[in-house]
The first five atom37 places (N, CA, C, CB, O) and aatype in JSON, in Angstrom:
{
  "aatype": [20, 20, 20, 20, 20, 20, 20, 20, 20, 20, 20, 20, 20, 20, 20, 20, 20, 20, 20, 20, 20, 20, 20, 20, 20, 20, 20, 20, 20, 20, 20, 20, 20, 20, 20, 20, 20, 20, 20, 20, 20, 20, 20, 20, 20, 20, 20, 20, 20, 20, 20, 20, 20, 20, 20, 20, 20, 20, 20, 20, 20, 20, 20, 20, 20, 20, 20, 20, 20, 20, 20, 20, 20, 20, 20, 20, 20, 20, 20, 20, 20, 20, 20, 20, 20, 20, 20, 20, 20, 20, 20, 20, 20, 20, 20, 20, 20, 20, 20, 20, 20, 20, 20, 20, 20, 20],
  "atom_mask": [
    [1, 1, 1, 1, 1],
    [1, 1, 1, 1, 1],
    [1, 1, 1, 1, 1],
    [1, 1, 1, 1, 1],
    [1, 1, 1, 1, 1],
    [1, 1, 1, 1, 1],
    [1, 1, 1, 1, 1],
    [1, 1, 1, 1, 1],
    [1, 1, 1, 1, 1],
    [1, 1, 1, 1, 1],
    [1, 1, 1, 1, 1],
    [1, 1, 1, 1, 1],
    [1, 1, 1, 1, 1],
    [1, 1, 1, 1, 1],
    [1, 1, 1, 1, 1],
    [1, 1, 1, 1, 1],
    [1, 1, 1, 1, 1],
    [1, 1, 1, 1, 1],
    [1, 1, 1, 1, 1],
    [1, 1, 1, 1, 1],
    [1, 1, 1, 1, 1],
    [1, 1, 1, 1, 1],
    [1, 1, 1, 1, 1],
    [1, 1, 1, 1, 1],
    [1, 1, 1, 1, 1],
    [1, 1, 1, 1, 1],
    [1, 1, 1, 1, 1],
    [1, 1, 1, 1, 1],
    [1, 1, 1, 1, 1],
    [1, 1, 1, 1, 1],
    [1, 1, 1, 1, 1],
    [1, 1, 1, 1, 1],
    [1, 1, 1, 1, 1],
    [1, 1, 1, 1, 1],
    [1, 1, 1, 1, 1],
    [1, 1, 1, 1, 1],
    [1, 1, 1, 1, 1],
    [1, 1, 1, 1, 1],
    [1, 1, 1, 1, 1],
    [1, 1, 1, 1, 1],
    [1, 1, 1, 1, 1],
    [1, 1, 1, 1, 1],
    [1, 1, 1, 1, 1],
    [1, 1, 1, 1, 1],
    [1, 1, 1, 1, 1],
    [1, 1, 1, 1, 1],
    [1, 1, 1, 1, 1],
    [1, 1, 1, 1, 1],
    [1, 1, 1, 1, 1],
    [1, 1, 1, 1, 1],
    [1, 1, 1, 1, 1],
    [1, 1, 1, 1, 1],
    [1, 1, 1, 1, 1],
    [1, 1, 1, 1, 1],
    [1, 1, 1, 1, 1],
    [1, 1, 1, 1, 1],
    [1, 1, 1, 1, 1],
    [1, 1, 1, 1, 1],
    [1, 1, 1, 1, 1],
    [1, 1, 1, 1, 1],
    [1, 1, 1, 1, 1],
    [1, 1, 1, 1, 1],
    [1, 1, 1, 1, 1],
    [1, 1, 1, 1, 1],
    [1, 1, 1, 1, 1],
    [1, 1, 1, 1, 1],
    [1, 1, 1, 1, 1],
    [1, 1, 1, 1, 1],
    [1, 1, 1, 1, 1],
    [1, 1, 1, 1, 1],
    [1, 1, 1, 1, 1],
    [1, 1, 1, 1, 1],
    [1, 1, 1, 1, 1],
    [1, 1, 1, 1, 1],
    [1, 1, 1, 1, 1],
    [1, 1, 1, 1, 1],
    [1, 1, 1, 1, 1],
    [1, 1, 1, 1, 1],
    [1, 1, 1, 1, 1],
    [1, 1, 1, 1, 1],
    [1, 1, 1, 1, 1],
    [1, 1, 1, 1, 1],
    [1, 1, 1, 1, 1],
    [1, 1, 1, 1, 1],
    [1, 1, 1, 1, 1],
    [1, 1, 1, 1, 1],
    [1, 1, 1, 1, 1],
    [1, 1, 1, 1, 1],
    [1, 1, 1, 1, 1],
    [1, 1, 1, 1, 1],
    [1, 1, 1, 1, 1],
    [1, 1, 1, 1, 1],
    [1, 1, 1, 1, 1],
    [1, 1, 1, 1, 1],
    [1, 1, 1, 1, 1],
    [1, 1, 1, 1, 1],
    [1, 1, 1, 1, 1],
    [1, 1, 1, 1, 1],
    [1, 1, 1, 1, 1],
    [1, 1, 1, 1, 1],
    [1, 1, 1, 1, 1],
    [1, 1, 1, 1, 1],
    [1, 1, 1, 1, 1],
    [1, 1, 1, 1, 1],
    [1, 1, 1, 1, 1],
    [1, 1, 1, 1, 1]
  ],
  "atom_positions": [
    [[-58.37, 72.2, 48.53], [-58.37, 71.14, 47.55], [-56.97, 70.6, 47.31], [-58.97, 71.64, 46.24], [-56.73, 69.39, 47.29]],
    [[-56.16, 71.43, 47.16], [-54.8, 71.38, 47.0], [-54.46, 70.05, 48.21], [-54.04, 73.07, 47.31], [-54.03, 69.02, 47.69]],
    [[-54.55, 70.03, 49.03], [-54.32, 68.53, 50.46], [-55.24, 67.45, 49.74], [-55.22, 68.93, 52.61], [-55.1, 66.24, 49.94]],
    [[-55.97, 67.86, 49.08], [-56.42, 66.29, 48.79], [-56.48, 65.87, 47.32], [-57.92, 66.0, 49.36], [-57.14, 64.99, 46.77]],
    [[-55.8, 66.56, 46.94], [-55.17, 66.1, 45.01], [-54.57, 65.27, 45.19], [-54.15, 67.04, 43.97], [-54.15, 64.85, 44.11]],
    [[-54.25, 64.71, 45.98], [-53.18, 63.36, 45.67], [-54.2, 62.04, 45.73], [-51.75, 63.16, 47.1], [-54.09, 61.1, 44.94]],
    [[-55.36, 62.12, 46.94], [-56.46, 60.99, 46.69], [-57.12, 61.32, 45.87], [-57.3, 60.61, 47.65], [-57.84, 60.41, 45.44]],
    [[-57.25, 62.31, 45.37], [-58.52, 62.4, 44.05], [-57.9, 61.74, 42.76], [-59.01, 64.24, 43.55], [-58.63, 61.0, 42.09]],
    [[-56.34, 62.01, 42.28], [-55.48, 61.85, 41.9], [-55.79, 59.81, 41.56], [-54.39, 62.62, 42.92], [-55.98, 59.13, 40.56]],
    [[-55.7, 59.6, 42.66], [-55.38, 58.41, 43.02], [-56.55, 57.57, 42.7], [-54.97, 58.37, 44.36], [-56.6, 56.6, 41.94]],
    [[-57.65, 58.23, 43.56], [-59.37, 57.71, 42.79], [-59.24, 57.48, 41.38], [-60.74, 59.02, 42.85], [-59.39, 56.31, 41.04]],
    [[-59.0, 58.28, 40.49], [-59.04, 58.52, 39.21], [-58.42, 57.23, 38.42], [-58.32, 59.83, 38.97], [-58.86, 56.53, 37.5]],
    [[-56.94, 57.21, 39.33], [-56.17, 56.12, 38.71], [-56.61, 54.73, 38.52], [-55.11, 56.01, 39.38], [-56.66, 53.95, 37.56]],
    [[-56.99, 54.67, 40.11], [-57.79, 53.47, 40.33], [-59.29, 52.97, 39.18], [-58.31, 53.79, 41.88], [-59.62, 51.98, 38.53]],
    [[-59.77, 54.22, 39.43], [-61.27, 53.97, 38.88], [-60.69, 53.61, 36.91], [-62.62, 55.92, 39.25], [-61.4, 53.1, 36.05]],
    [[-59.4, 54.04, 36.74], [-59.02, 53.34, 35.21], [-58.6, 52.32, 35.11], [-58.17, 53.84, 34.46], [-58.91, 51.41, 34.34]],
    [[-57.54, 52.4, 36.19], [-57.05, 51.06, 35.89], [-58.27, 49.52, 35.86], [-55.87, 50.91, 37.14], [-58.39, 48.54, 35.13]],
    [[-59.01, 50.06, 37.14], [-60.35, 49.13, 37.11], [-61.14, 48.6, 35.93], [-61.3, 49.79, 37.75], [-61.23, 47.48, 35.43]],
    [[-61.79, 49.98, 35.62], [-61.95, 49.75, 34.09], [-61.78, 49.26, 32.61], [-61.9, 50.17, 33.94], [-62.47, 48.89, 31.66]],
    [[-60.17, 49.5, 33.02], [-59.14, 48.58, 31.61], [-59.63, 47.69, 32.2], [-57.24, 48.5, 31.29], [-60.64, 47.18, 31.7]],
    [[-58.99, 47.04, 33.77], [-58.72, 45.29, 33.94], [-60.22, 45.02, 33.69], [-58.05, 44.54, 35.73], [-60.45, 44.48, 32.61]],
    [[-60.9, 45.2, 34.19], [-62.46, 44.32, 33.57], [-62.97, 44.48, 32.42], [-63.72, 44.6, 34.25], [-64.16, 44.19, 32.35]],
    [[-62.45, 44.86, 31.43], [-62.78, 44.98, 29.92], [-61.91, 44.43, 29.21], [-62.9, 46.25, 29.4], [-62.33, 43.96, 28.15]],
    [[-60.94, 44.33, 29.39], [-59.5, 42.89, 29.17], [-60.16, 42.2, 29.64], [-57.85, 42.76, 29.93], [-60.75, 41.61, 28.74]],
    [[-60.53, 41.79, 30.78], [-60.74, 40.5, 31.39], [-61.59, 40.08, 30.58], [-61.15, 40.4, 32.76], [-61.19, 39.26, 29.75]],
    [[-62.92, 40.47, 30.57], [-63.95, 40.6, 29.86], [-64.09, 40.07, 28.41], [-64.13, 41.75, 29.92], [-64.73, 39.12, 27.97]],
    [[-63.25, 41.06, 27.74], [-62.83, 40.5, 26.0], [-62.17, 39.6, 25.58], [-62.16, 41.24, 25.24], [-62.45, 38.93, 24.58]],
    [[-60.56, 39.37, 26.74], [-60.1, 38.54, 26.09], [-59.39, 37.77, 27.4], [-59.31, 39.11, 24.88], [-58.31, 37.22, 27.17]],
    [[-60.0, 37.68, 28.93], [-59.77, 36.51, 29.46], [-58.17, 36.9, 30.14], [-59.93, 35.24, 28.25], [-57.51, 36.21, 30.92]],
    [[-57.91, 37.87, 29.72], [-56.08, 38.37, 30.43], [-56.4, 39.51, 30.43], [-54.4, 38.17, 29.51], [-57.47, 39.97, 30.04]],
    [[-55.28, 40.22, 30.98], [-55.02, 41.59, 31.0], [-53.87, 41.48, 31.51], [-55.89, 42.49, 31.68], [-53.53, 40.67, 32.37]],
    [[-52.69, 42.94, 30.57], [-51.98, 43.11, 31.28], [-51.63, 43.81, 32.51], [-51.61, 43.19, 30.78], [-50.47, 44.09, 32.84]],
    [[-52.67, 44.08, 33.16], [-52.85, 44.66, 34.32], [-53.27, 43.47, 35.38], [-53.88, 45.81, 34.15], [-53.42, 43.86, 36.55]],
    [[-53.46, 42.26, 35.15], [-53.49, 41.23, 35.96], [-55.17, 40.38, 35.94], [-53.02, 41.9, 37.43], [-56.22, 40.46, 35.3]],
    [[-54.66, 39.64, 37.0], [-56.48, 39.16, 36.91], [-57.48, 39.34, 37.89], [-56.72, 37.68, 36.81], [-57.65, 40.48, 38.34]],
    [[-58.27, 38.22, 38.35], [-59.05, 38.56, 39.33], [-58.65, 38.89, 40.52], [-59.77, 37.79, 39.46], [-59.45, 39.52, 41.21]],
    [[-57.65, 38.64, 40.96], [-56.67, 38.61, 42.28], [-56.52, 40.77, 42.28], [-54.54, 37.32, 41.79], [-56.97, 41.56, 43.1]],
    [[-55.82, 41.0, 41.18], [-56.07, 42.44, 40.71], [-57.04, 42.97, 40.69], [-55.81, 42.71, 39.72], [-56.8, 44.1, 41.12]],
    [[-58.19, 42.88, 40.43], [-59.65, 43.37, 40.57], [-60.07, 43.92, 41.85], [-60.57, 42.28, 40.31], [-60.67, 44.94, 42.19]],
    [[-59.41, 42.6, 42.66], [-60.28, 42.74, 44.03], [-59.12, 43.58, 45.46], [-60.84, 40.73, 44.55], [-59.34, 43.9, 46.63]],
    [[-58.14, 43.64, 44.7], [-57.21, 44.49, 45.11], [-57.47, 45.91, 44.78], [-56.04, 44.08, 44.62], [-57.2, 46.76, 45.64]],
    [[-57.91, 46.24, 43.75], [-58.1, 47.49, 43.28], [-59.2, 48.04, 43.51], [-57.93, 47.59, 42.15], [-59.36, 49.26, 43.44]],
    [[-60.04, 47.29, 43.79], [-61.51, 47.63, 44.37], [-61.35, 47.89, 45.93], [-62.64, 46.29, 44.11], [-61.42, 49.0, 46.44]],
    [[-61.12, 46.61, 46.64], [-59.95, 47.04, 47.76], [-59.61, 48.31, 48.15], [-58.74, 46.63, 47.41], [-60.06, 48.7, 49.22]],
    [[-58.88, 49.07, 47.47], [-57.83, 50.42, 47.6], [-59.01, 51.42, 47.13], [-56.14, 50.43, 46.39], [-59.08, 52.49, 47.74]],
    [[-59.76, 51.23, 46.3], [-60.48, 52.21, 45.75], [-61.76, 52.06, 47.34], [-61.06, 51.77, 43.8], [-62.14, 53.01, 48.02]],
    [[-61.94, 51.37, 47.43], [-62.92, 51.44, 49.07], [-62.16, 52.11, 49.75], [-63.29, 50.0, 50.04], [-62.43, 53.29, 49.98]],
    [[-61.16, 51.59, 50.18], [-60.61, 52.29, 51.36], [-60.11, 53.71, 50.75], [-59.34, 51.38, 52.1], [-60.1, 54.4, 51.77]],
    [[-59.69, 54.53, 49.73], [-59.63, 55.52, 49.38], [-61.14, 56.61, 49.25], [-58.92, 55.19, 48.34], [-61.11, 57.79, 49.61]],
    [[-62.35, 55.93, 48.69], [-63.4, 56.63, 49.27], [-63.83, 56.84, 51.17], [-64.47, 55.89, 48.52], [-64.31, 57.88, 51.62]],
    [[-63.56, 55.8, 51.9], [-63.86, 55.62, 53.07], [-62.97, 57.06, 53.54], [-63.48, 54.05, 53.65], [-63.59, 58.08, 53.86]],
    [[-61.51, 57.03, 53.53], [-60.46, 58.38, 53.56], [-61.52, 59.55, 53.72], [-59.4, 58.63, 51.95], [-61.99, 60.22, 54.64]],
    [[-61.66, 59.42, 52.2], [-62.81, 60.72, 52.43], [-64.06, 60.82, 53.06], [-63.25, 61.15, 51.34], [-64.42, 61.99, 53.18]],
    [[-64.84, 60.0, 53.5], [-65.46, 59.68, 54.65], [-65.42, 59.99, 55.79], [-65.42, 58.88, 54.78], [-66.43, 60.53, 56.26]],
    [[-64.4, 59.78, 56.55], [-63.77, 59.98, 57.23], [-63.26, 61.37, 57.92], [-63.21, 59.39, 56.8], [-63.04, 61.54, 59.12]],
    [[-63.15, 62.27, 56.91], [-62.8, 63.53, 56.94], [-64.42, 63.97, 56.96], [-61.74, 64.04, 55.69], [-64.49, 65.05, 57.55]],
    [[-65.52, 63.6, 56.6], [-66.7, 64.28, 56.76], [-67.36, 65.17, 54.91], [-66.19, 65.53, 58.21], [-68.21, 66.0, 54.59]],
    [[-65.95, 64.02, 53.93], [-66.35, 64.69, 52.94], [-67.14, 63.38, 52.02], [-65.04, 65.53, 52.27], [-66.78, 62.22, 51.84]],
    [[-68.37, 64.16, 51.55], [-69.5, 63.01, 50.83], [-68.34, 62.94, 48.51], [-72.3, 64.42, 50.86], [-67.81, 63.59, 47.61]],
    [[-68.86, 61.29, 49.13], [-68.28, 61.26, 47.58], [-69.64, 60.61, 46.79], [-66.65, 60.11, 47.38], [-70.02, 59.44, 46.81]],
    [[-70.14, 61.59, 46.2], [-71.01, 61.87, 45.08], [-71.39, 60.77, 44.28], [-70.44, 62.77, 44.25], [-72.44, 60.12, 44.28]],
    [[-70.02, 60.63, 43.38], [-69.6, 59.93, 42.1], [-67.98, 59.71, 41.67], [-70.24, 60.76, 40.99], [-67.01, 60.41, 41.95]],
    [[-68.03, 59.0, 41.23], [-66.59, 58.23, 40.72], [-66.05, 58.41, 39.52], [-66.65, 56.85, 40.69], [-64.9, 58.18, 39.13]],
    [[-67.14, 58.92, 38.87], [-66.94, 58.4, 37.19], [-68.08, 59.8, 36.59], [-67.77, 56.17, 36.73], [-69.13, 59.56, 36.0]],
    [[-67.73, 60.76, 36.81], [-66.51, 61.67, 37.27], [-66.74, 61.35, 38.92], [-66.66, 63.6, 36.75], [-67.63, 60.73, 39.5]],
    [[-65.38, 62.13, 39.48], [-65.8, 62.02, 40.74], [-66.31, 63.53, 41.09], [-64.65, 61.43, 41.67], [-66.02, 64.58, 40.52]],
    [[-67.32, 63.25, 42.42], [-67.93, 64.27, 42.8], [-67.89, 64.3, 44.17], [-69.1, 64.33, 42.32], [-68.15, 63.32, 44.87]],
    [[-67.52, 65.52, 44.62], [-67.14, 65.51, 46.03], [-68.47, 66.7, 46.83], [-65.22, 66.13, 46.15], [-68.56, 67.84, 46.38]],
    [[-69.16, 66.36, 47.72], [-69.54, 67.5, 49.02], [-69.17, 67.5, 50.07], [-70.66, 67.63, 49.44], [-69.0, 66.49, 50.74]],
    [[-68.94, 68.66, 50.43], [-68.51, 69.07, 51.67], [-69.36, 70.08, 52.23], [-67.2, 69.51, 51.61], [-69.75, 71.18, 51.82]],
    [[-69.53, 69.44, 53.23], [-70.63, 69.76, 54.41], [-70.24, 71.38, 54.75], [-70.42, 68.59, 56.01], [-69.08, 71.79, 54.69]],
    [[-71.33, 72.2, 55.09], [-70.89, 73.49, 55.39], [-71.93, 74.73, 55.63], [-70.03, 73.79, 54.33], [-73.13, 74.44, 55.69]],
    [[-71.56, 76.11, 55.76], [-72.66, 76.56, 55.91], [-72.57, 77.62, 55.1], [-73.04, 76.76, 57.15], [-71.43, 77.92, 54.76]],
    [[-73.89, 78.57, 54.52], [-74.03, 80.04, 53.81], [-74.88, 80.75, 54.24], [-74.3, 80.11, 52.51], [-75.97, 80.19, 54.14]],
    [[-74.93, 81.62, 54.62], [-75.86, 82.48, 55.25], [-76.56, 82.02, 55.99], [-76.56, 83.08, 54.6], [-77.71, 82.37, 55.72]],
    [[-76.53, 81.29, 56.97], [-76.87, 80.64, 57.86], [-77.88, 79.38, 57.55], [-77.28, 81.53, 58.66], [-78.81, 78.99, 58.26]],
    [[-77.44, 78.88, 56.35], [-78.03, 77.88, 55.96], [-77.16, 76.58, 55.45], [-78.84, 78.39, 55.06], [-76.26, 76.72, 54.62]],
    [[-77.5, 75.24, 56.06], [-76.65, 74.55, 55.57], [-76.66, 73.75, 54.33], [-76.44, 73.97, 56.37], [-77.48, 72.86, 54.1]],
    [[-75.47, 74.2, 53.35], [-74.58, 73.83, 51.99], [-74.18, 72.43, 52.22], [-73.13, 74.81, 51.72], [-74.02, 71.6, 53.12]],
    [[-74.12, 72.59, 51.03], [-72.64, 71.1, 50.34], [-72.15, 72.11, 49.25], [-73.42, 68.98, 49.24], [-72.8, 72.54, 48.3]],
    [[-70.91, 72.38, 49.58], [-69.84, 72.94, 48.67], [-69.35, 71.63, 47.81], [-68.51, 73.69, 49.59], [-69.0, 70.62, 48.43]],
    [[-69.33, 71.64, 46.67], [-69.16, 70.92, 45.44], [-68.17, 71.37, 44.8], [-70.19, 70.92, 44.63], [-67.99, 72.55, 44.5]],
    [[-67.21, 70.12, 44.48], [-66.2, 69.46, 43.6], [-66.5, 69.21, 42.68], [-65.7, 68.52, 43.85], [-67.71, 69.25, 42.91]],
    [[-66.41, 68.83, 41.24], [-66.49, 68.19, 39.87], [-65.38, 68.24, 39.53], [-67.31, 68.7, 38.87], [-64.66, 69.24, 39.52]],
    [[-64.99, 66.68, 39.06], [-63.38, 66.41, 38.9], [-63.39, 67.42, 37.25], [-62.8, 64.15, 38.77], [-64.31, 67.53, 36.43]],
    [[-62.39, 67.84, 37.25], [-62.44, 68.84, 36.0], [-61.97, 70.08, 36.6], [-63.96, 69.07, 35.27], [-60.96, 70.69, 36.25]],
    [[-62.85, 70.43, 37.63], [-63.07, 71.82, 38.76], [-61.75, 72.06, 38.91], [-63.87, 71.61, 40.42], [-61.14, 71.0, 38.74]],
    [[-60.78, 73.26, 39.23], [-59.96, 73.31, 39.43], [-59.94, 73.85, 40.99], [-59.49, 73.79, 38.45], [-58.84, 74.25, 41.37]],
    [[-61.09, 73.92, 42.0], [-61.63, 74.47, 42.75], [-62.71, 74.73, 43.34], [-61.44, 74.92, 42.58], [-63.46, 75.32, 42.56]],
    [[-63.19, 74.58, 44.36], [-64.67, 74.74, 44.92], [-65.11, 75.78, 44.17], [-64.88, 75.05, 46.51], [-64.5, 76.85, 44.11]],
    [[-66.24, 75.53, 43.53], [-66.61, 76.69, 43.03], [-68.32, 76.75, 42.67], [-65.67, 76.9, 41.81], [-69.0, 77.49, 41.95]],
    [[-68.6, 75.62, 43.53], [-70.14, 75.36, 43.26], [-70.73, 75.15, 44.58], [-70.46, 74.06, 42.28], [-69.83, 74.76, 45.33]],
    [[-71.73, 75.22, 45.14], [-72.93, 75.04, 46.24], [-73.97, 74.51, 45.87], [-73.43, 76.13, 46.81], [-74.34, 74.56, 44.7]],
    [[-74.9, 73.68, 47.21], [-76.31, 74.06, 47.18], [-76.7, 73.47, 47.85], [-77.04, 74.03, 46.24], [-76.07, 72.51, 48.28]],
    [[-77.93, 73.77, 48.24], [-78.56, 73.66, 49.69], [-78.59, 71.73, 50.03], [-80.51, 74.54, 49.62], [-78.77, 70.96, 49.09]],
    [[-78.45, 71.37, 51.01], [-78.52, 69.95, 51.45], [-79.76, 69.65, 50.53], [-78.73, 69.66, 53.21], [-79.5, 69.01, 49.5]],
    [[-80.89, 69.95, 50.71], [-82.03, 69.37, 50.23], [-82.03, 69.76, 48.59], [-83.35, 69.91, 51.11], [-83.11, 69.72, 48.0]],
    [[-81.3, 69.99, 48.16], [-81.39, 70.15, 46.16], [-80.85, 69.4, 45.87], [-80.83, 71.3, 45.21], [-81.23, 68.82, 44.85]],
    [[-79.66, 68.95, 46.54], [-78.68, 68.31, 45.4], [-78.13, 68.51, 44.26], [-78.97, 67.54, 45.03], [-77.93, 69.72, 44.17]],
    [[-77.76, 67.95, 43.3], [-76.65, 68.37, 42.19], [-77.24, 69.77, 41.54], [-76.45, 67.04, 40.86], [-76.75, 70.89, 41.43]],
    [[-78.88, 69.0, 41.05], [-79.4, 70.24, 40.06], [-79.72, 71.46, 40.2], [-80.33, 70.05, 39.55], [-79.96, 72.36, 39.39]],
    [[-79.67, 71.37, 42.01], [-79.68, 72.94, 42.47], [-78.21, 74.04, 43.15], [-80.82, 72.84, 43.7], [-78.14, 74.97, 43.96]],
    [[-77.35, 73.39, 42.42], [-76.59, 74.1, 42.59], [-76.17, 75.14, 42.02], [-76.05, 73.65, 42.69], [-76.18, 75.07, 40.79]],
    [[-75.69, 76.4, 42.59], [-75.24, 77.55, 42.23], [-73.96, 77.45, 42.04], [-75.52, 78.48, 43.02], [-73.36, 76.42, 42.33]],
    [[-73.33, 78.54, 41.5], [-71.9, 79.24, 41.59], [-71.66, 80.34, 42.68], [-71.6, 79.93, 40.22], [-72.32, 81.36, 42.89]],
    [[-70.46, 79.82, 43.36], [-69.99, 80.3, 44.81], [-69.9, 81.86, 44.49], [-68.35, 79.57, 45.4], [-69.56, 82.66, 45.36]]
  ]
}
C-alpha cells in the first residue's frame, strides 16, 4: 500500500477539490478554485489517475470513499483483497462473487 499512497493521496485531493469547484460554481457562479476550464481538467487527472490503477490490475470500487480490489487468491480460491480509504492496510477479503457485503477480515 505504502507505493501507492501517493495516488490514493492524490484521488482524494482531486475528488475535493472537485467537489468544492462544483458547489462554488453551483452557488455562486465563481470559485476560487477556477471555472469550467478547471472542472474538466480535474476530472481529466482524476480519470487518468483511476485508469493508473487500472492498469496495474487494481479495481477501483469507489471514490467517495475510495475503495480499492485487488485481484488475488486464498486457499485456492479467487479473492479481491480490499482497501477502504481510512484502512491503514489490506486488511479485508472476499470472494469475487460477494462483493463488499461479503467480506471478511484477513
Amino acid at each position: 500500500m505504502a507505493t501507492l499512497r501517493p495516488r490514493i493521496d492524490e484521488l482524494i485531493r482531486l475528488r475535493a477539490d472537485l467537489a468544492e469547484l462544483r458547489i462554488d460554481l453551483a452557488d455562486h457562479g465563481v470559485s476560487a478554485l477556477g471555472g469550467l476550464a478547471e472542472v474538466k481538467a480535474l476530472e481529466a487527472r482524476l480519470h487518468a489517475v483511476v485508469e493508473e490503477f487500472h492498469q496495474h490490475g487494481i479495481q477501483v470500487k469507489g471514490i467517495a470513499p475510495v475503495l480499492l480490489d485487488f485481484p488475488g487468491e486464498r486457499d485456492g480460491r479467487a479473492v479481491l483483497w480490499c482497501w477502504l480509504e481510512g484502512d491503514t492496510d489490506i486488511r479485508w477479503y472476499h470472494r469475487v462473487e460477494c462483493g463488499f457485503a461479503g467480506r471478511r477480515p484477513v
